[in-house]
N, C-alpha and C positions, 0 to 999 in steps of 0.2 A: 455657208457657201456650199458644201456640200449636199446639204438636202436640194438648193436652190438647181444645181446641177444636174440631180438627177430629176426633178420638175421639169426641166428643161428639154432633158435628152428623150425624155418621154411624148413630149410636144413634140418632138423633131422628128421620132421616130414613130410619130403616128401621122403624122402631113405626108412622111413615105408612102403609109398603108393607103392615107384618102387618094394620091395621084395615080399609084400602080395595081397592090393587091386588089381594093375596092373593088374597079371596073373590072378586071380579069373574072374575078369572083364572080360578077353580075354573069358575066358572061357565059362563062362554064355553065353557069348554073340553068342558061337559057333563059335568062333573063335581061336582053338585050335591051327592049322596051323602056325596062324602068334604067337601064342606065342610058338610053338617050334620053328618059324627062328628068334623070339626076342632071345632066351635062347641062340640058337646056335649063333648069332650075339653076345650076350652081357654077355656070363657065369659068369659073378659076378654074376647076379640073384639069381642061384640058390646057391651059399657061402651067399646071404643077406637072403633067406630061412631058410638056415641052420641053419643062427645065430640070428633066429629073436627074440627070448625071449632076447637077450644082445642088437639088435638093441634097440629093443621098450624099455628097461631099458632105455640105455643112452639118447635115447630121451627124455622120460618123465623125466628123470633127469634133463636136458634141459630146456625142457619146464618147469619144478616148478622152475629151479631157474630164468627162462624171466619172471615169473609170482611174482615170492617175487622182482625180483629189478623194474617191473611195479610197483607192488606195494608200494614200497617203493619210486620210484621217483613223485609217485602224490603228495608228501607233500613237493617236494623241489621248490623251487621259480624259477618264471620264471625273465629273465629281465626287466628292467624298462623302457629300451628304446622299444616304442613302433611296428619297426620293429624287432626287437629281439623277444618280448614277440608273436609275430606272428607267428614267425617261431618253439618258443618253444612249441606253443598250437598246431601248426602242426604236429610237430614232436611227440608230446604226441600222438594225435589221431591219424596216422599213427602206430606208434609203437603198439596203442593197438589193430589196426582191425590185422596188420599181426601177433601178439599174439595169435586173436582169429582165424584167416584162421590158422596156426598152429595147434592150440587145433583142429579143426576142422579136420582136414587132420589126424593128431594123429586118432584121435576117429574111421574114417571110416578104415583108415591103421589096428588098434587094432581089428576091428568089425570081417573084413575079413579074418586077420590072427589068431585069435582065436576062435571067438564066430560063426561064416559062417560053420568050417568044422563040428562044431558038429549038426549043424541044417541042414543042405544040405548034 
């Protein structure tokens, strides 16, 4: 469940990047062009616009519950069989960097799509 989680919150938290940061990105960069033949290519866009206050909910709902069952699985035991507990600690630290690339992707997603239009 946990890895499952943060698989998850990683998808959630990059459907932020494609409705907000993405085009912003296009933009600044003076690149207006390719993001109206992206829009006119890929018109979810602009419905992932539209509904970005419900996106960035269900994400960050997402991502707090990848972040309570990380949390919670640091205190369950790994196997005793020494290629097991290998793969356990593995799979731990995996699970937590794509946690944190998540968070991470979240936050610039959130930056763009809220805090960007009222400063630019």
């Amino acid at each position: 469940m946990r890895g499952f989680s943060s698989w998850l919150s990683l998808f959630a938290s990059t459907s932020t990047l494609l409705c907000c940061a993405l085009p912003s990105l296009l933009v600044v960069l003076g690149m207006g062009a390719t993001m109206a033949g992206l829009v006119s290519a890929v018109p979810q866009l602009i419905w992932l616009s539209q509904h970005k206050v419900w996106i960035f909910g269900g994400s960050a709902l997402m991502l707090i519950l990848a972040i309570y069952l990380q949390y919670r699985a640091r205190f369950e035991p790994c196997p005793t069989d020494p290629l097991l507990a290998k793969a356990c600690d593995r799979s731990r630290k995996w699970s937590f960097i794509i946690l944190l690339i998540s968070c991470g992707l979240w936050l610039i997603g959130a930056f763009f799509a809220f805090i960007a239009p009222l400063i630019f």
